[in-house]
C-alpha positions in Angstrom: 16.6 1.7 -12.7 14.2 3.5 -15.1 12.3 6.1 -13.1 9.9 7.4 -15.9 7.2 6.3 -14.1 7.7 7.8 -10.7 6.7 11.0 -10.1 9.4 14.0 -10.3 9.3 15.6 -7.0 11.0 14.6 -4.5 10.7 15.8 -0.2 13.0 15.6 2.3 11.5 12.6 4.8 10.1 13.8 8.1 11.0 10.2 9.7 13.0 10.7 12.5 15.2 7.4 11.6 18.7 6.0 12.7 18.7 2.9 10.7 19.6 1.3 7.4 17.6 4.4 4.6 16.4 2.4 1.6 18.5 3.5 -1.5 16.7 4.7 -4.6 17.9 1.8 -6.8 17.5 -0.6 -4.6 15.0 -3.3 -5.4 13.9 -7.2 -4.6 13.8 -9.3 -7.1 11.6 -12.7 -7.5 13.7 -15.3 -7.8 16.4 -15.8 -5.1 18.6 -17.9 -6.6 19.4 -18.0 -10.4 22.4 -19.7 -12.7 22.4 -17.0 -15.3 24.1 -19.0 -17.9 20.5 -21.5 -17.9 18.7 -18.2 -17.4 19.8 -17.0 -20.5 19.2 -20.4 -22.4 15.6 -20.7 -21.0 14.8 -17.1 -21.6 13.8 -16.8 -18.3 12.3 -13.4 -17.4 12.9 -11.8 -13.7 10.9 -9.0 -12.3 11.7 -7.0 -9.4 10.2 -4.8 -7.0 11.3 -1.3 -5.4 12.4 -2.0 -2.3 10.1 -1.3 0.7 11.2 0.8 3.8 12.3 4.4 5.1 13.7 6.7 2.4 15.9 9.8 2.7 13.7 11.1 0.1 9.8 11.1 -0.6 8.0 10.8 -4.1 4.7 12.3 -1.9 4.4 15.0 0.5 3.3 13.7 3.4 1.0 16.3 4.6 -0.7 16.3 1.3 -1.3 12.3 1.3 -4.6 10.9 1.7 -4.5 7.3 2.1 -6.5 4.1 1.7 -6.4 0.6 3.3 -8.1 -2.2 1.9 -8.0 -5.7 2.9 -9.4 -8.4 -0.4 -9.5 -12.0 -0.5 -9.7 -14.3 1.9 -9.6 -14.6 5.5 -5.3 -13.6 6.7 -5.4 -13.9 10.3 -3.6 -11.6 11.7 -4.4 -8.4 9.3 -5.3 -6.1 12.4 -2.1 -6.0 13.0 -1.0 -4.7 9.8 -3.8 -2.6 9.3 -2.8 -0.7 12.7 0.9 -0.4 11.8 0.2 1.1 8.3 -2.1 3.2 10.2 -0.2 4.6 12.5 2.9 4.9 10.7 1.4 6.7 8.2 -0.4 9.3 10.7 2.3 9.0 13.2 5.8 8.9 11.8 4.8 10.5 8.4 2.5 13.1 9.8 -0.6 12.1 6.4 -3.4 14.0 6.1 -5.9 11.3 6.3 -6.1 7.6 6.4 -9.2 5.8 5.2 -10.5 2.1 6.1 -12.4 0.6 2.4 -14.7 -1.8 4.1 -15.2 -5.4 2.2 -12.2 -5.5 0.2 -13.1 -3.7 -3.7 -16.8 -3.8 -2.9 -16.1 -1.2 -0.5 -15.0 1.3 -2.7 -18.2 1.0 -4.8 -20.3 -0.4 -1.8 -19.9 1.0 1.4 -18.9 3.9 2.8 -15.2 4.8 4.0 -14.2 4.6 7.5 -11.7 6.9 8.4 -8.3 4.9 10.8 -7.2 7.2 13.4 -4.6 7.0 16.2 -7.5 5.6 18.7 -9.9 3.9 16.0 -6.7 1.5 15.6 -5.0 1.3 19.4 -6.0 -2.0 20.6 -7.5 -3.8 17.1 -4.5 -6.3 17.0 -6.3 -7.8 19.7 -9.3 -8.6 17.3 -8.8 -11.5 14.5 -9.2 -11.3 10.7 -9.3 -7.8 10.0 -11.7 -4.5 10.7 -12.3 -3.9 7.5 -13.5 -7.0 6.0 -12.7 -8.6 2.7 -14.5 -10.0 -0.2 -14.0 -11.0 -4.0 -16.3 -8.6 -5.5 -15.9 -6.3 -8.0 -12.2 -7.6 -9.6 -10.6 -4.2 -10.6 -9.2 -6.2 -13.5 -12.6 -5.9 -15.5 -12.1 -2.7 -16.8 -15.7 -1.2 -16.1 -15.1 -1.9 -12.3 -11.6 -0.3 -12.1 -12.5 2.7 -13.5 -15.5 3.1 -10.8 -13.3 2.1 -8.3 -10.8 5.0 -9.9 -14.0 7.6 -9.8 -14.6 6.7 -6.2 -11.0 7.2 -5.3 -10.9 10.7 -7.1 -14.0 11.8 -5.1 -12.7 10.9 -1.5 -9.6 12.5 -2.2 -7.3 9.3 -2.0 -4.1 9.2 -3.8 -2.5 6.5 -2.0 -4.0 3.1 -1.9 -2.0 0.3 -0.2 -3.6 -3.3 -0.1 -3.1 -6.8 0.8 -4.9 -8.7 -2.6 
């Protein structure tokens, strides 16, 4: 796997894990099931993912990580539930700085203030439907002139990880 575009540092994990550690080159790929001999006629292109879940090793020190939720698109039911386990994994079991709610999906980071997720602002919201934080299709961060406020706005809250459900 090429790594040029991960950063260089590594850091010992501070998960306190017994399971199965996600290897470095292990990664999912997008089509399940393939005969590579068509593949190869079609010219069939597969793309894969780095593989989710706990690592031995970091790319981010955890203590330095300020993070950011946002929730775009339609309606998931069911997002307060993620929303409170990416919350409190990355406060609890990785120890982050600070974890920020972008209200309204990519409006929010030009729109609205950030909320900040803590330990108790999350506790019982996977009772609630929908999510929290809203979502919306505004300001599509592929138009150029909207990612790079979106980019600005990230830079001045300090964020420098940004998970999201598009």
């Amino acid at each position: 796997m090429s790594a040029d575009w991960l950063p260089q540092s590594l850091h010992e994990t501070t998960l306190d894990w017994h399971g199965h550690m996600v290897g470095v080159d292990e990664t999912v790929l997008d089509v399940v099931f393939l005969d590579s001999e068509r593949a190869k006629e079609k010219k069939i292109k597969m793309h894969q993912w780095v593989r989710a879940g706990p690592r031995r090793m970091l790319y981010f020190k955890p203590d330095d990580v300020v993070a950011a939720i946002v929730t775009c698109g339609g309606l998931c039911p069911g997002l307060n539930n993620v929303v409170k386990s990416v919350a409190e994994t990355l406060l609890k079991a990785y120890g982050v700085k600070k974890v920020w709610g972008v209200m309204f999906g990519y409006k929010g980071f030009l729109d609205h203030p950030f909320i900040e997720l803590t330990e108790d602002s999350v506790k019982v919201i996977h009772k609630r439907g929908g999510t929290i934080l809203g979502s919306s299709r505004g300001n599509d961060p592929s138009k150029e002139e909207n990612m790079q406020k979106i980019m600005d706005r990230l830079v001045k809250e300090g964020v420098n990880q940004v998970l999201s459900k598009p």
